[in-house]
mmCIF entry with sequence, helices, sheets and N, C-alpha, C, O atoms, coordinates in Angstrom:
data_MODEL
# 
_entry.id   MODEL 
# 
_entity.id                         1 
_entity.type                       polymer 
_entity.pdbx_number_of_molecules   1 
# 
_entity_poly.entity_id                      1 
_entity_poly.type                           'polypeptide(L)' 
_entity_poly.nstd_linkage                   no 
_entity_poly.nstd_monomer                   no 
_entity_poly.pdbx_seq_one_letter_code       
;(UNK)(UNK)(UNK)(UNK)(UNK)(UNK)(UNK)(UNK)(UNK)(UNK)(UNK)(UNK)(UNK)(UNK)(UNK)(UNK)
(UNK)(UNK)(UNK)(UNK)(UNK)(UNK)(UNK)(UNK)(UNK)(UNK)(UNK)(UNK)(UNK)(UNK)(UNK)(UNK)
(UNK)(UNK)(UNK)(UNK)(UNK)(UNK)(UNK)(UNK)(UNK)(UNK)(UNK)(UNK)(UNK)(UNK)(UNK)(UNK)
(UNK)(UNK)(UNK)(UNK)
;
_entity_poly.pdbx_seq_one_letter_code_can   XXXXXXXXXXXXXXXXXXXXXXXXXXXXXXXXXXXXXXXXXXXXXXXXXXXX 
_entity_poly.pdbx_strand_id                 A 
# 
loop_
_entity_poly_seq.entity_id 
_entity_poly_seq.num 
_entity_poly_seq.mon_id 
_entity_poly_seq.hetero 
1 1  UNK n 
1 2  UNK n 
1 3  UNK n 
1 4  UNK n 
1 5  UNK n 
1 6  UNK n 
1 7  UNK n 
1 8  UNK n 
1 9  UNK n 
1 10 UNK n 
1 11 UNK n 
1 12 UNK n 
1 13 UNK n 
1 14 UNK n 
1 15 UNK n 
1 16 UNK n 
1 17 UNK n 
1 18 UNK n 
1 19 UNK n 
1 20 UNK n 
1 21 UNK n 
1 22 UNK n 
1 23 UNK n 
1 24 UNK n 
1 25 UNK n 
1 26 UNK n 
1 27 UNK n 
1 28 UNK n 
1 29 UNK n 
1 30 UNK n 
1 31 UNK n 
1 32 UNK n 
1 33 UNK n 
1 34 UNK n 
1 35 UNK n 
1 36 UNK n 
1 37 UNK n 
1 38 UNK n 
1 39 UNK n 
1 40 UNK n 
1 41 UNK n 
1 42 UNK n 
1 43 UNK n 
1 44 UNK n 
1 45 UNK n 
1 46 UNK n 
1 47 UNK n 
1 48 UNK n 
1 49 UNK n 
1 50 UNK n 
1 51 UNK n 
1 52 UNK n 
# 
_struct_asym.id          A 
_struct_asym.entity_id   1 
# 
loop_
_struct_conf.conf_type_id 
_struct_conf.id 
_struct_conf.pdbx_PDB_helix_id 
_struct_conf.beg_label_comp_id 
_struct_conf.beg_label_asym_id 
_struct_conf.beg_label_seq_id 
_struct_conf.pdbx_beg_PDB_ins_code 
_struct_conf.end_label_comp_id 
_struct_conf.end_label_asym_id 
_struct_conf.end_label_seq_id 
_struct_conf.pdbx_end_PDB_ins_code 
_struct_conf.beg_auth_comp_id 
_struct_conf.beg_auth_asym_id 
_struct_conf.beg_auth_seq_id 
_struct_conf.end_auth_comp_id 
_struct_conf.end_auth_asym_id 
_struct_conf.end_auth_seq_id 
_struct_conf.pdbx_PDB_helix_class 
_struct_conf.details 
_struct_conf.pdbx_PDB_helix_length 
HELX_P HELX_P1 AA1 UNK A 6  ? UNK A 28 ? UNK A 6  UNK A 28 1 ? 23 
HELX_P HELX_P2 AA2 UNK A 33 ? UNK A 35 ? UNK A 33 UNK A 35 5 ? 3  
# 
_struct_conf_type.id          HELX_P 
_struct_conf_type.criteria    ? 
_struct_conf_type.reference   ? 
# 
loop_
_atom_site.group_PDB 
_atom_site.id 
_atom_site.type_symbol 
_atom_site.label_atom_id 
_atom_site.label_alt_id 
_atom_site.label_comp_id 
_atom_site.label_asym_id 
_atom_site.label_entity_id 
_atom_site.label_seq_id 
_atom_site.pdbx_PDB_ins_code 
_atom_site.Cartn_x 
_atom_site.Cartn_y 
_atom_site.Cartn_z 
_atom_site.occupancy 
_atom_site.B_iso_or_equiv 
_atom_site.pdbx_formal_charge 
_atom_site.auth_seq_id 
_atom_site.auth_comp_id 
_atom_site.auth_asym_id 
_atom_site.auth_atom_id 
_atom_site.pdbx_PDB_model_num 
ATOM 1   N N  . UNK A 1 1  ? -25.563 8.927  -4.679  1.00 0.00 ? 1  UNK A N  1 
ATOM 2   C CA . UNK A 1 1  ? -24.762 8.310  -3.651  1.00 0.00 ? 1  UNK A CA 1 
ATOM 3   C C  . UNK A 1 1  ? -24.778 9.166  -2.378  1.00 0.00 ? 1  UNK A C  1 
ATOM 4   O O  . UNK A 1 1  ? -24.706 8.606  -1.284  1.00 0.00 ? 1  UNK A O  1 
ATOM 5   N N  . UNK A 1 2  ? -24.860 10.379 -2.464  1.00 0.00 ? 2  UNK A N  1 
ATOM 6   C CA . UNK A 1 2  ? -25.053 11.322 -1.289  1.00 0.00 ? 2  UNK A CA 1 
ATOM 7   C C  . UNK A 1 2  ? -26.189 11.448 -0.427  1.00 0.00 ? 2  UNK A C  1 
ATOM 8   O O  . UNK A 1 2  ? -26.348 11.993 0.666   1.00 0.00 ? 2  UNK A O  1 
ATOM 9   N N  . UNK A 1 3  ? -27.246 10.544 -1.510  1.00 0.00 ? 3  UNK A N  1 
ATOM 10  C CA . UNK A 1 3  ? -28.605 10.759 -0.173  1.00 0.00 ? 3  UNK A CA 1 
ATOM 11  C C  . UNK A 1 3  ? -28.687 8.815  0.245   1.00 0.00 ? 3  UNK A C  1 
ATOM 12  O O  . UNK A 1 3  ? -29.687 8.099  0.309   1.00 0.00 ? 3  UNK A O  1 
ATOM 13  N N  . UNK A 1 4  ? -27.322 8.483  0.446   1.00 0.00 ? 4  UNK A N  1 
ATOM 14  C CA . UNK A 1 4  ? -27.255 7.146  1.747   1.00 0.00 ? 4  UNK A CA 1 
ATOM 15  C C  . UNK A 1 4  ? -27.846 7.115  2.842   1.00 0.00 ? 4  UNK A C  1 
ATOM 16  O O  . UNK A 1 4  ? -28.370 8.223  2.960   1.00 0.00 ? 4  UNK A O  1 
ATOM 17  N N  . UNK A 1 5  ? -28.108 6.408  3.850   1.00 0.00 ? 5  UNK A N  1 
ATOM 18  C CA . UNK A 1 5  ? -27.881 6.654  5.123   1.00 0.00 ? 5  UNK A CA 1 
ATOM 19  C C  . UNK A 1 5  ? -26.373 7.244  5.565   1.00 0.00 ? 5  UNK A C  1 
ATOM 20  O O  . UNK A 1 5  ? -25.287 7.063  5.013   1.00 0.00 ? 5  UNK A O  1 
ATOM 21  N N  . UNK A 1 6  ? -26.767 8.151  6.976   1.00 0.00 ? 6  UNK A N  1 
ATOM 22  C CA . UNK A 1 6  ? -25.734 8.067  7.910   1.00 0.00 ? 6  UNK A CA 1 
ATOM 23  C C  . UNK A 1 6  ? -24.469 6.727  8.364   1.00 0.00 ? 6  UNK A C  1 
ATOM 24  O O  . UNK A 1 6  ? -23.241 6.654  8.396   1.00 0.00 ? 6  UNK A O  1 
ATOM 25  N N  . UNK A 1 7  ? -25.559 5.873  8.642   1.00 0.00 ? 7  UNK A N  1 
ATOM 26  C CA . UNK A 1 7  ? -25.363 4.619  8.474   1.00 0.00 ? 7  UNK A CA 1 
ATOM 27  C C  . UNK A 1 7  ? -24.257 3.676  7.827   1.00 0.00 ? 7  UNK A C  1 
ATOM 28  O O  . UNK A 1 7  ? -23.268 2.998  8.108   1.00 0.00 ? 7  UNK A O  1 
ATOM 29  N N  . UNK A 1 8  ? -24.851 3.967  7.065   1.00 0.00 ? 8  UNK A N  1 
ATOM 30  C CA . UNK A 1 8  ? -23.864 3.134  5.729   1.00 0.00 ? 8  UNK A CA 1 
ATOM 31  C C  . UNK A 1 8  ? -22.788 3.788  5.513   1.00 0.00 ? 8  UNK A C  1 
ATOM 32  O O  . UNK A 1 8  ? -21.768 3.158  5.235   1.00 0.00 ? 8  UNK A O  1 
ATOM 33  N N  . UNK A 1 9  ? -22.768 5.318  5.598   1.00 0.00 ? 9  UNK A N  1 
ATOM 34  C CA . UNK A 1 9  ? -21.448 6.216  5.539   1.00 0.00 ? 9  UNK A CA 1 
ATOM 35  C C  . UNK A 1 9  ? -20.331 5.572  6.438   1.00 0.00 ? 9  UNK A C  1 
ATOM 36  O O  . UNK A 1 9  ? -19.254 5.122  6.049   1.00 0.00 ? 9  UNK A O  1 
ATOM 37  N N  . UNK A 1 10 ? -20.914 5.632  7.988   1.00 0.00 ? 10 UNK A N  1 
ATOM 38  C CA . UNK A 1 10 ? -20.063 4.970  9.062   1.00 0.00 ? 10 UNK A CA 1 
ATOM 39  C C  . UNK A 1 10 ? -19.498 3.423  9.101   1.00 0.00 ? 10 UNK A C  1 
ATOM 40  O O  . UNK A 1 10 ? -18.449 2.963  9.551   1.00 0.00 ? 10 UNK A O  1 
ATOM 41  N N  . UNK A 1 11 ? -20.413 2.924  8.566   1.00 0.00 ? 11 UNK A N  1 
ATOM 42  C CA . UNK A 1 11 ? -19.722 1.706  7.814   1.00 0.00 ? 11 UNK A CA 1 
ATOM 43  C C  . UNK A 1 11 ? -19.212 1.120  6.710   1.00 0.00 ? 11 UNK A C  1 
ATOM 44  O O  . UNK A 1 11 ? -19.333 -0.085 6.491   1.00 0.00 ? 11 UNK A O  1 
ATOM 45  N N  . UNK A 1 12 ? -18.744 1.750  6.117   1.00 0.00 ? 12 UNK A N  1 
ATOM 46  C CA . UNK A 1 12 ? -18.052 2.549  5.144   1.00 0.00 ? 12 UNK A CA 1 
ATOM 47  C C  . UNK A 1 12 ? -16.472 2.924  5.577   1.00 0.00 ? 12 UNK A C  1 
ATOM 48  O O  . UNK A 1 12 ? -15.535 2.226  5.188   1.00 0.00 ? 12 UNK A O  1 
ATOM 49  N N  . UNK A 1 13 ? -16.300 4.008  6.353   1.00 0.00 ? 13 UNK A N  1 
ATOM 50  C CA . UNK A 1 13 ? -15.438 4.384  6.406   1.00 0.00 ? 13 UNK A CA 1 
ATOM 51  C C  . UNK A 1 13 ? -14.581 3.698  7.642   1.00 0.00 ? 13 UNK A C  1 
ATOM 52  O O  . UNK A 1 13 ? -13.371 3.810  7.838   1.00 0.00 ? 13 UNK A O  1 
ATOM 53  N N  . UNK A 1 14 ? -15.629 2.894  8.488   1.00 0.00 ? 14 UNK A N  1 
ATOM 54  C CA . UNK A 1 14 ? -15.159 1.827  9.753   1.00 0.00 ? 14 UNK A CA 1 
ATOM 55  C C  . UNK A 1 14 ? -14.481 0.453  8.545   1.00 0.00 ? 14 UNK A C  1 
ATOM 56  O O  . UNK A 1 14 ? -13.503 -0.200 8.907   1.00 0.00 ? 14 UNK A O  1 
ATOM 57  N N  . UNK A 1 15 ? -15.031 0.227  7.402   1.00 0.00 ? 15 UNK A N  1 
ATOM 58  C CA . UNK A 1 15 ? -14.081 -1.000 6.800   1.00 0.00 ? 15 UNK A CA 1 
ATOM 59  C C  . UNK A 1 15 ? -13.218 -0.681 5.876   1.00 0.00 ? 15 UNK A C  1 
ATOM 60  O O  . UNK A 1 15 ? -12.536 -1.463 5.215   1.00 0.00 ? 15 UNK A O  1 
ATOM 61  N N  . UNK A 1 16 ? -13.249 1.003  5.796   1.00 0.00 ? 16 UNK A N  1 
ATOM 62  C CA . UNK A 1 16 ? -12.402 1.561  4.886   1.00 0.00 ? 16 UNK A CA 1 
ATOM 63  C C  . UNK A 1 16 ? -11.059 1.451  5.656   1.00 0.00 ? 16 UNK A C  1 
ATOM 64  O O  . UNK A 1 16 ? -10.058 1.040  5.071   1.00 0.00 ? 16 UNK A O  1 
ATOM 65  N N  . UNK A 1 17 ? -11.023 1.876  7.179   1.00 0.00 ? 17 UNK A N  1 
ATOM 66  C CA . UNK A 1 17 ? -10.027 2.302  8.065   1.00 0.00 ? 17 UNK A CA 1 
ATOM 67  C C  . UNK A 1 17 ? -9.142  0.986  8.357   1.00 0.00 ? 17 UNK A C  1 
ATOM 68  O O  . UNK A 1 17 ? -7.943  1.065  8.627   1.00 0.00 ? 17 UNK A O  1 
ATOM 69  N N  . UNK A 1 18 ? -10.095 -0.664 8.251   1.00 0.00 ? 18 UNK A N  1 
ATOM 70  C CA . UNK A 1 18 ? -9.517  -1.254 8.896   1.00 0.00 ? 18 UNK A CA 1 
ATOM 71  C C  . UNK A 1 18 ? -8.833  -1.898 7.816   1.00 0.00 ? 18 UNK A C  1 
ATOM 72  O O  . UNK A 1 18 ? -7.846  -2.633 7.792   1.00 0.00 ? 18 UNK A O  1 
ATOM 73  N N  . UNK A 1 19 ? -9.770  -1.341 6.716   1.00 0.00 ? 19 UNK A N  1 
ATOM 74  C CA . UNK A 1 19 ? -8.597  -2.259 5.647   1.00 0.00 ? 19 UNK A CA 1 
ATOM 75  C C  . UNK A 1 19 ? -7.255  -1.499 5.160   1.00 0.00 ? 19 UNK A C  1 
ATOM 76  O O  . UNK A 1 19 ? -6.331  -1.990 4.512   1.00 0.00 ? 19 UNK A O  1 
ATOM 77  N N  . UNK A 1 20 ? -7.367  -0.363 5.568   1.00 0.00 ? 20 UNK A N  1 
ATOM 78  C CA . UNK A 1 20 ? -5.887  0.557  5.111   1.00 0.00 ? 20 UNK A CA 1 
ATOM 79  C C  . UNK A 1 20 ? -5.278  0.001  6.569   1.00 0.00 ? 20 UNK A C  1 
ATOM 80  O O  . UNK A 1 20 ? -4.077  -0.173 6.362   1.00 0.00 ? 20 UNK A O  1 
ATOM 81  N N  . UNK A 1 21 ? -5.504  -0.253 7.565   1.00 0.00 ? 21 UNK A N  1 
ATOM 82  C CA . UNK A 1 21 ? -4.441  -0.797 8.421   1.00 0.00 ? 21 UNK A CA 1 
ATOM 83  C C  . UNK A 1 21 ? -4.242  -1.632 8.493   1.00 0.00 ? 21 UNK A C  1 
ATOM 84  O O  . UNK A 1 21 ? -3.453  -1.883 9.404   1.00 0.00 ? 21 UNK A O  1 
ATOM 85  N N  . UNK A 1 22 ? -4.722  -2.782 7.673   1.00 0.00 ? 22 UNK A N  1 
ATOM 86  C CA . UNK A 1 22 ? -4.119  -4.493 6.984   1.00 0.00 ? 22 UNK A CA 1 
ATOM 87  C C  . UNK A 1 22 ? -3.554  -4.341 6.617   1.00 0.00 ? 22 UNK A C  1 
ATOM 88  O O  . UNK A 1 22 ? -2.498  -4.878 6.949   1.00 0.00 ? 22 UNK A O  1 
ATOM 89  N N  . UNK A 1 23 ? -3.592  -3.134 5.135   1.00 0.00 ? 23 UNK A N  1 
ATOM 90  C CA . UNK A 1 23 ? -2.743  -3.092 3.644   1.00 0.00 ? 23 UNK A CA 1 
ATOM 91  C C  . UNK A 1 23 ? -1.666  -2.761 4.261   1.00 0.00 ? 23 UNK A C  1 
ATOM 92  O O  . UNK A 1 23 ? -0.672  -3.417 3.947   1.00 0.00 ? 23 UNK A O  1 
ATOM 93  N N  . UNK A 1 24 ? -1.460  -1.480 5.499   1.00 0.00 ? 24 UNK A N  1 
ATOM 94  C CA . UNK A 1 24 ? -0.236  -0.599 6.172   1.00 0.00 ? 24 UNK A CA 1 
ATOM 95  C C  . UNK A 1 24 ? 0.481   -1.596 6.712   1.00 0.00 ? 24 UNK A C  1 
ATOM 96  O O  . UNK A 1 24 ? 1.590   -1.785 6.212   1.00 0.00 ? 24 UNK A O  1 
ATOM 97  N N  . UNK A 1 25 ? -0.022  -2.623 8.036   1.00 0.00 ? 25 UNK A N  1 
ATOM 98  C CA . UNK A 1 25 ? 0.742   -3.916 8.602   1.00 0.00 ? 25 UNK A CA 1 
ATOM 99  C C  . UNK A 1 25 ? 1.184   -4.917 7.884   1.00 0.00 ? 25 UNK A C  1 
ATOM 100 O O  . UNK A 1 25 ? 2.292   -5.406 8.104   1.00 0.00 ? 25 UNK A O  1 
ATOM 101 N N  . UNK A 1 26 ? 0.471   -5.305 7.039   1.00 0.00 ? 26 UNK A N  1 
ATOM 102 C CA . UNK A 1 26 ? 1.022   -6.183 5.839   1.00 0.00 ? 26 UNK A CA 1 
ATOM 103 C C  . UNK A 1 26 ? 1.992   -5.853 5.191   1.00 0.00 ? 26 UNK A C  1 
ATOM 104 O O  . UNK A 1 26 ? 2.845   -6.691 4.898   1.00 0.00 ? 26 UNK A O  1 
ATOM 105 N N  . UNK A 1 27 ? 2.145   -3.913 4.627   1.00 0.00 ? 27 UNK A N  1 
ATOM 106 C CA . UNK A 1 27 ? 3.412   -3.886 3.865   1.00 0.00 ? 27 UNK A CA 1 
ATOM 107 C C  . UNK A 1 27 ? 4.434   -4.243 4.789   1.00 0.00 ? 27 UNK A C  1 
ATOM 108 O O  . UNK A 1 27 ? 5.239   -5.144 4.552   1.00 0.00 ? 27 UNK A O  1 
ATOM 109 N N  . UNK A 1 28 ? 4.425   -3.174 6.444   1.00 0.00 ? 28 UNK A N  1 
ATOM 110 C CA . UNK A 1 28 ? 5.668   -2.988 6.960   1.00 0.00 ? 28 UNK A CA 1 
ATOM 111 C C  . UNK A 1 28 ? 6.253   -4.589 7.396   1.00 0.00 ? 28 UNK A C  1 
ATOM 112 O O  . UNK A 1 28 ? 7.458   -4.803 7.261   1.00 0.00 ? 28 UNK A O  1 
ATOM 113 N N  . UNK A 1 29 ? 5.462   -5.548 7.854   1.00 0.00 ? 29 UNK A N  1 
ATOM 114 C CA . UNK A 1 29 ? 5.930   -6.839 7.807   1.00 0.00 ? 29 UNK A CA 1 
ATOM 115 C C  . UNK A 1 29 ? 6.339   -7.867 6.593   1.00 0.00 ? 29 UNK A C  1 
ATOM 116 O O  . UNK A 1 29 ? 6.677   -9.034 6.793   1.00 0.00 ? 29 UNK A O  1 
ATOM 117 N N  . UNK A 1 30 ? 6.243   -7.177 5.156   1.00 0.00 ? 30 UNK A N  1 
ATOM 118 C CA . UNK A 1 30 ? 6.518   -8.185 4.491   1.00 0.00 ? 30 UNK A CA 1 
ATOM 119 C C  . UNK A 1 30 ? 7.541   -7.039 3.445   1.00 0.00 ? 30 UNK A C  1 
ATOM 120 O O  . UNK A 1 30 ? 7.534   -7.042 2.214   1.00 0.00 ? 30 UNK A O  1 
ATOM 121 N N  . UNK A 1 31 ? 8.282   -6.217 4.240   1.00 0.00 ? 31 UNK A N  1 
ATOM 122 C CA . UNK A 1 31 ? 8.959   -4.923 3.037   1.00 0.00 ? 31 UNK A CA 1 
ATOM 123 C C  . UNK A 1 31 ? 10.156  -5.432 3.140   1.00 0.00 ? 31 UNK A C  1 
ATOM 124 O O  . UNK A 1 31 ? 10.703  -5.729 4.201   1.00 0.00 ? 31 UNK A O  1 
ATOM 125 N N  . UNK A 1 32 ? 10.622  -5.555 2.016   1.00 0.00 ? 32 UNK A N  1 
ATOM 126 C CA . UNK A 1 32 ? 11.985  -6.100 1.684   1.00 0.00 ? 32 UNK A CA 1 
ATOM 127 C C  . UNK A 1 32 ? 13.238  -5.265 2.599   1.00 0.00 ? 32 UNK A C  1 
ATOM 128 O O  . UNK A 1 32 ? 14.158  -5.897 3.118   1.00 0.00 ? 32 UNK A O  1 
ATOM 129 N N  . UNK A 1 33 ? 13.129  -3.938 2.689   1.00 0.00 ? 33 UNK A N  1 
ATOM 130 C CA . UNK A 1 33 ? 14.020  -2.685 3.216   1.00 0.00 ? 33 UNK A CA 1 
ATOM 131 C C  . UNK A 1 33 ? 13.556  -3.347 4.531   1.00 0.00 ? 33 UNK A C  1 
ATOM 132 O O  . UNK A 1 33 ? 14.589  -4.015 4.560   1.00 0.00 ? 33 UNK A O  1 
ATOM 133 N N  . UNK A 1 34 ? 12.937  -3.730 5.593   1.00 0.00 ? 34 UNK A N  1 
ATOM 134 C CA . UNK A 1 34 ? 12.760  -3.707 6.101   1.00 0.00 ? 34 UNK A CA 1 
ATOM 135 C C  . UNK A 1 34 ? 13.696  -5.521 7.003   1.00 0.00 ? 34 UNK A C  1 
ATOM 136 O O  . UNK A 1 34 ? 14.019  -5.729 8.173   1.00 0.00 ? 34 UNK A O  1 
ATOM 137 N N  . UNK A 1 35 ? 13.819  -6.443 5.706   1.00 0.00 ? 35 UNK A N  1 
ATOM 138 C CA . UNK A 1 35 ? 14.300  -7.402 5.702   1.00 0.00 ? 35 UNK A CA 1 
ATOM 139 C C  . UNK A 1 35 ? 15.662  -7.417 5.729   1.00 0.00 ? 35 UNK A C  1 
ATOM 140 O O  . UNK A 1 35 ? 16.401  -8.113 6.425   1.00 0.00 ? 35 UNK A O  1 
ATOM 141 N N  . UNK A 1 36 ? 16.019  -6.336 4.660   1.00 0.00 ? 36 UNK A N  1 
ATOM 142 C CA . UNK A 1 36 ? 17.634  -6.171 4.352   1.00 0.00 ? 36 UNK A CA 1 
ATOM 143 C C  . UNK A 1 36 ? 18.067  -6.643 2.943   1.00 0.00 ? 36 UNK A C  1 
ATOM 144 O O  . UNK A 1 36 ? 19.190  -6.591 2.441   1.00 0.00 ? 36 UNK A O  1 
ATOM 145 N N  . UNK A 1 37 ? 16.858  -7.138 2.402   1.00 0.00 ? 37 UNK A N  1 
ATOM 146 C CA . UNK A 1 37 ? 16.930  -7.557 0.852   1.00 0.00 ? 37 UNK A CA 1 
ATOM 147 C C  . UNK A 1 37 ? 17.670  -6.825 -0.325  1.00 0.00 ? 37 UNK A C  1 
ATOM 148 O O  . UNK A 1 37 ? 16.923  -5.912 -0.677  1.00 0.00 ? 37 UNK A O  1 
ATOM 149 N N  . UNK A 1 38 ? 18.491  -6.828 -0.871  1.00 0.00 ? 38 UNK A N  1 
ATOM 150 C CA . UNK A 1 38 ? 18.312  -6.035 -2.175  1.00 0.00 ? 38 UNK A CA 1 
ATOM 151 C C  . UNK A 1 38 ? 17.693  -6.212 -3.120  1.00 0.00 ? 38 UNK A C  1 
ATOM 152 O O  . UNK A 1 38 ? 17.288  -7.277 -3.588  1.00 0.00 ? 38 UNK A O  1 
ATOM 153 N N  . UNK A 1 39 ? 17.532  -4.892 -3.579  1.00 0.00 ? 39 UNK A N  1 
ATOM 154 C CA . UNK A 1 39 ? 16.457  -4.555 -4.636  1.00 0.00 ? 39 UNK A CA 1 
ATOM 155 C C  . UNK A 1 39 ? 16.746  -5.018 -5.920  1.00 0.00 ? 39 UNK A C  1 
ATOM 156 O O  . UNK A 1 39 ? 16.020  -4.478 -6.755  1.00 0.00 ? 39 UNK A O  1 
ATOM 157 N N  . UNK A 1 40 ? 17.569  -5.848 -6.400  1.00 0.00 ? 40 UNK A N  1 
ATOM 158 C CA . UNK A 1 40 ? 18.289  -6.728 -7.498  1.00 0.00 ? 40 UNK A CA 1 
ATOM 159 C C  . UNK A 1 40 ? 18.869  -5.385 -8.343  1.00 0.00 ? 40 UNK A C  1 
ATOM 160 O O  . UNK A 1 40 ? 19.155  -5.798 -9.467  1.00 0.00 ? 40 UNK A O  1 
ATOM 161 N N  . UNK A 1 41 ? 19.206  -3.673 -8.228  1.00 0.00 ? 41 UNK A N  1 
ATOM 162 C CA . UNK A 1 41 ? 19.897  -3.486 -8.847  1.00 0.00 ? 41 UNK A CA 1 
ATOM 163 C C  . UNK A 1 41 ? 21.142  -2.595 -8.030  1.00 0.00 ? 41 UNK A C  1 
ATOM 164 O O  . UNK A 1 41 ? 21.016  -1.917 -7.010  1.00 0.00 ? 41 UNK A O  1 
ATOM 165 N N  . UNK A 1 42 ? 22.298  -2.826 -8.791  1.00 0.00 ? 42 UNK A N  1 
ATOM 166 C CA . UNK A 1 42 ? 23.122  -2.050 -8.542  1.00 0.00 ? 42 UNK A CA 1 
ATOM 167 C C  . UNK A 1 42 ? 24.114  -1.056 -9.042  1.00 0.00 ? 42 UNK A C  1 
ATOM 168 O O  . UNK A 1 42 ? 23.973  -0.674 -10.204 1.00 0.00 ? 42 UNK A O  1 
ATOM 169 N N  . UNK A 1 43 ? 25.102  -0.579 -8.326  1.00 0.00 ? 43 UNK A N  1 
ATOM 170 C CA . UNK A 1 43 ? 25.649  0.498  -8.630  1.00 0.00 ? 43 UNK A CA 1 
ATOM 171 C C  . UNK A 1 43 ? 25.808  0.607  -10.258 1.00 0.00 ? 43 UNK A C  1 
ATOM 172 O O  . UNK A 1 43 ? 25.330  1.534  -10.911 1.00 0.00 ? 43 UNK A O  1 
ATOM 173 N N  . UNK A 1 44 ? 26.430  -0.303 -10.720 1.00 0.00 ? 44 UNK A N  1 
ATOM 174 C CA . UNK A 1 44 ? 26.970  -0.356 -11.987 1.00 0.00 ? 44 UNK A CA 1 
ATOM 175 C C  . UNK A 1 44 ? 25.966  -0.841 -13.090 1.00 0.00 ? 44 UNK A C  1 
ATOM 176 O O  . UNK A 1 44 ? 26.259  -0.787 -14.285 1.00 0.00 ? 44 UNK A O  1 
ATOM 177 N N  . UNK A 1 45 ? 24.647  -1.364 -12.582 1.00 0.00 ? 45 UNK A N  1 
ATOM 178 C CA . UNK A 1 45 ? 23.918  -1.684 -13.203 1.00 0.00 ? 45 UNK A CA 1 
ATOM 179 C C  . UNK A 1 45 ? 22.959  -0.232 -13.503 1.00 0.00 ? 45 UNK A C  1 
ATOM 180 O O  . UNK A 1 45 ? 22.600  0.419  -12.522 1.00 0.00 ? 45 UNK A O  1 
ATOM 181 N N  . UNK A 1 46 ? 22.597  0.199  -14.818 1.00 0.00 ? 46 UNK A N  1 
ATOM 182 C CA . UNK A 1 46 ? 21.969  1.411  -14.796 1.00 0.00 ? 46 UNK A CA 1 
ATOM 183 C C  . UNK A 1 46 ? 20.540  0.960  -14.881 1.00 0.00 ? 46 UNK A C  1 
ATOM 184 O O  . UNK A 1 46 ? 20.374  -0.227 -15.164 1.00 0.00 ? 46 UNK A O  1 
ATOM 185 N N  . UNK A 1 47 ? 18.951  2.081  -14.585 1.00 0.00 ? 47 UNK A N  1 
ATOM 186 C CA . UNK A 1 47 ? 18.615  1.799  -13.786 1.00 0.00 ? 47 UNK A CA 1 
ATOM 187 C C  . UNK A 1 47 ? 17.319  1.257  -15.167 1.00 0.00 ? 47 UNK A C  1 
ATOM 188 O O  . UNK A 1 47 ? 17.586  2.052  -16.069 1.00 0.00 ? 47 UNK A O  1 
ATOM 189 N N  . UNK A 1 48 ? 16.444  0.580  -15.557 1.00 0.00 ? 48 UNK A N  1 
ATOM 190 C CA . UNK A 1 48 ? 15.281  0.267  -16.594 1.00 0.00 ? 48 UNK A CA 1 
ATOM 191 C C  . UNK A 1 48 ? 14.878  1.486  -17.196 1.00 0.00 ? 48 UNK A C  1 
ATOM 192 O O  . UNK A 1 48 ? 14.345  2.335  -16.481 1.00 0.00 ? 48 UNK A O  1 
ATOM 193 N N  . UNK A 1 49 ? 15.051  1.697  -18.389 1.00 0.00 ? 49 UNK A N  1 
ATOM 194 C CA . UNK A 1 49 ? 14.488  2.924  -19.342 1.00 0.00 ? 49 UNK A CA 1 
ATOM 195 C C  . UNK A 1 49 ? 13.023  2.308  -19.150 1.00 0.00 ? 49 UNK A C  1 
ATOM 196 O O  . UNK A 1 49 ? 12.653  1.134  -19.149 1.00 0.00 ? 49 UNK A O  1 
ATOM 197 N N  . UNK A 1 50 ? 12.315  3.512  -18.988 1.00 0.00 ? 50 UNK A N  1 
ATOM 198 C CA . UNK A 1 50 ? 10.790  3.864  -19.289 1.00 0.00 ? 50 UNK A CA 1 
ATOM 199 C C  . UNK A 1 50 ? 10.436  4.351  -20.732 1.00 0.00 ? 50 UNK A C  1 
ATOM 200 O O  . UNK A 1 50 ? 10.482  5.574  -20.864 1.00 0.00 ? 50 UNK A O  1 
ATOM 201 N N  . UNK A 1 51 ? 10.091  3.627  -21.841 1.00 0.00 ? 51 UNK A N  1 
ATOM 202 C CA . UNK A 1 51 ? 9.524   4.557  -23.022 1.00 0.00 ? 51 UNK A CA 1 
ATOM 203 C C  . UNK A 1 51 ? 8.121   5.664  -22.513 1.00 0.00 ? 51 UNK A C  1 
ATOM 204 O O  . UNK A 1 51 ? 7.357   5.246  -21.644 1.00 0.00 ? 51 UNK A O  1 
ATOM 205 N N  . UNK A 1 52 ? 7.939   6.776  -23.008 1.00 0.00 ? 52 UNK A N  1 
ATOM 206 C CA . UNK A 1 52 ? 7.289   7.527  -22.372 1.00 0.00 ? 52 UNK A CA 1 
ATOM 207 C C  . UNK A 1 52 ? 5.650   7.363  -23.460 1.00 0.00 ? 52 UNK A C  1 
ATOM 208 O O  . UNK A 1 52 ? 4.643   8.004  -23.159 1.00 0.00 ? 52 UNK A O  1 
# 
């Protein structure tokens, strides 16, 4: 994988960049905290055991 083109590296990391700033705009416009939503738990509710 290391003997690519230059090339392909740069395009590569040009659709790498633009897709982490979809995934980034997409969260902050669709984040619940950001809405005011609650997170369905509360105070008195304790919080999902994880078996390990």
């Amino acid at each position: 994988m290391l003997s690519l083109p230059l090339e392909t590296w740069i395009r590569f990391f040009v659709w790498l960049g633009i897709g982490l700033l979809i995934y980034f705009f997409y969260g902050v416009a669709h984040s619940k905290l950001r809405r005011g939503e609650d997170a369905g738990i509360t105070e008195d509710q304790p919080p999902p055991l994880i078996k390990p």
